[in-house]
C-alpha positions as CSV (number, residue, x, y, z in Angstrom):
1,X,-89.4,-49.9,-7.8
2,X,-91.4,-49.8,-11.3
3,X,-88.0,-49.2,-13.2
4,X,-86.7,-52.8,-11.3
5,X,-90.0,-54.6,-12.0
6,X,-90.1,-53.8,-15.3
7,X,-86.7,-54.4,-16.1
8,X,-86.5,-58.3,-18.0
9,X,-83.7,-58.3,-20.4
10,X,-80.7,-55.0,-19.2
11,X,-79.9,-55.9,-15.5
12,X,-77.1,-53.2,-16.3
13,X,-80.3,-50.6,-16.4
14,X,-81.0,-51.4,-12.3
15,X,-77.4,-51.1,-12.0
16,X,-77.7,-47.3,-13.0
17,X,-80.6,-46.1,-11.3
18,X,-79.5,-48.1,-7.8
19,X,-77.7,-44.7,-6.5
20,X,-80.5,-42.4,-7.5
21,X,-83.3,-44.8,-5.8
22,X,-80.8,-45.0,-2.5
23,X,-80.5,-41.2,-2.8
24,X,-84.2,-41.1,-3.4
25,X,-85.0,-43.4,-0.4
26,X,-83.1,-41.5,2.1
27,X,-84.8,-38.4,1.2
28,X,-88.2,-40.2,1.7
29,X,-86.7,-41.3,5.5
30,X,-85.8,-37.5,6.4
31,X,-88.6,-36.3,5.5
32,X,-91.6,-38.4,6.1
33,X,-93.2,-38.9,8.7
34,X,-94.2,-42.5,8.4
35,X,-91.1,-43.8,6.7
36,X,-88.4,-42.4,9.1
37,X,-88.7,-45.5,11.2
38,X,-86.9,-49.1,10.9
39,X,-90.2,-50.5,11.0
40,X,-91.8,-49.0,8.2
41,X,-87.8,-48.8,6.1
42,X,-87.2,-52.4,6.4
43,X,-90.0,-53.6,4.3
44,X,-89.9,-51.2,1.6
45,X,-86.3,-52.1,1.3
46,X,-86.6,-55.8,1.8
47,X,-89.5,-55.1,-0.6
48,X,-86.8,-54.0,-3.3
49,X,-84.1,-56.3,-2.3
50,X,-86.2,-59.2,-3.4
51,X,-87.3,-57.2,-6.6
52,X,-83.3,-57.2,-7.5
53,X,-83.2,-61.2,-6.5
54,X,-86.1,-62.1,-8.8
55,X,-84.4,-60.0,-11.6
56,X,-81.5,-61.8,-11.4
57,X,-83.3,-65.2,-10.6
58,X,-85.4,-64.6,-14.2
59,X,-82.7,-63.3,-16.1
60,X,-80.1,-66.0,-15.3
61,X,-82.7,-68.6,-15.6
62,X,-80.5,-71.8,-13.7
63,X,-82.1,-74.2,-16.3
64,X,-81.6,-72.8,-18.9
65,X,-77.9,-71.5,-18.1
66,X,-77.2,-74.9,-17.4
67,X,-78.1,-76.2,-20.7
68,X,-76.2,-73.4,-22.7
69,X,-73.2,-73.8,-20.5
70,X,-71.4,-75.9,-23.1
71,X,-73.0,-74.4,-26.1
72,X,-72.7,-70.4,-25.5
73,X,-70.2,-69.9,-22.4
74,X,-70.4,-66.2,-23.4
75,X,-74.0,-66.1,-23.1
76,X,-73.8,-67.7,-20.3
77,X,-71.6,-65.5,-18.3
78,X,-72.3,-62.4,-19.8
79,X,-75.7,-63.2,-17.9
80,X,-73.8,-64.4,-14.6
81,X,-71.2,-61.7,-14.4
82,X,-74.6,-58.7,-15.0
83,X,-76.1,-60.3,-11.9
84,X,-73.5,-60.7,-9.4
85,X,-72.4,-57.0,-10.4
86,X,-76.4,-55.7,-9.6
87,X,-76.7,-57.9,-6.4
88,X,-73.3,-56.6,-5.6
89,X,-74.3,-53.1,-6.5
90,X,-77.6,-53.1,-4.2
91,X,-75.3,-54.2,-1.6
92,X,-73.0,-51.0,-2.0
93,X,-74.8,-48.7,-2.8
94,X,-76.7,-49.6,0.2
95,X,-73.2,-49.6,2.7
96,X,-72.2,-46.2,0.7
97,X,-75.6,-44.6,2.0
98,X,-75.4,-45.6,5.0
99,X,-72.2,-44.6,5.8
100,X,-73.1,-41.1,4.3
101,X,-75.9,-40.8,6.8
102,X,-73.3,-41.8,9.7
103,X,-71.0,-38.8,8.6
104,X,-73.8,-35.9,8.0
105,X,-76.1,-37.1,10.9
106,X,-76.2,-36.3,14.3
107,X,-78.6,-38.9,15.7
108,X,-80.4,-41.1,12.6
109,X,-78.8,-43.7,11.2
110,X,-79.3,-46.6,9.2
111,X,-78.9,-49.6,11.3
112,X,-81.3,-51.9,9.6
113,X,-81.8,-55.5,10.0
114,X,-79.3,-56.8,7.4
115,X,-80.3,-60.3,7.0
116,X,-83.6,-59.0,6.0
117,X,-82.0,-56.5,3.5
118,X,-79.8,-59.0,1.8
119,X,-80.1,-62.6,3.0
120,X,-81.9,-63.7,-0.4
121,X,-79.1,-61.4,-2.8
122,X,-76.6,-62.5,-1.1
123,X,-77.7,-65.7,-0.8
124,X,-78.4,-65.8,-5.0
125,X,-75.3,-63.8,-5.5
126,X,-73.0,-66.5,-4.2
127,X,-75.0,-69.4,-6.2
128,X,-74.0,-67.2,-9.7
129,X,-70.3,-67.2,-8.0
130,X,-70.2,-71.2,-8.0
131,X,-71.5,-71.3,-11.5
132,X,-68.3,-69.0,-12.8
């Protein structure tokens, strides 16, 4: 979660550590014994989901893309194209875990409350798709 908070300028950066931290997180809901239910999952992840969506939100900056949209089009969707691809990205990586667990696991699996998970990305992720 540091490496997403701290992240202002390279959404590409999140991109790459997504399937590590997914990795990472599924290792934490094996084996501990206070993470290995919904309850305690769903924040933590919702937690991260809306780190992603404030990334994005920052780094496109709607103001000010709307005011370089004449002026640097590059720029412009350079920035736009980075975020759907990480709000995309946390989506998938998310579905690819998921189904992993369904294939390995006998009873656990990952059913968690998707509009909580990606409600907001989605959400932002479709606003950056109007503005291509």
């Amino acid at each position: 979660l540091k490496n997403i908070s701290r992240t202002r300028e390279d959404l590409m950066n999140i991109v790459e550590i997504l399937p590590s931290m997914m990795r990472a997180l599924r290792m934490v809901w094996v084996i501990s014994r206070h993470y290995n239910t919904d309850k305690q999952m769903v924040p933590l992840m919702e937690l991260i989901g809306n780190e992603i969506a404030e990334r994005v939100t920052q780094y496109v900056n709607i103001e000010d893309t709307v005011h370089k949209i004449y002026d640097q089009p590059e720029m412009v969707e350079k920035k736009l194209v980075e975020g759907i691809t990480l709000l995309k990205t946390w989506r998938t990586t998310y579905e690819n875990v998921k189904q992993q667990i369904e294939e390995k696991e006998q009873d656990a699996r990952w059913d968690f409350d998707k509009d909580r998970l990606f409600e907001r990305t989605e959400y932002i992720r479709h606003r950056c798709l109007d503005l291509m």
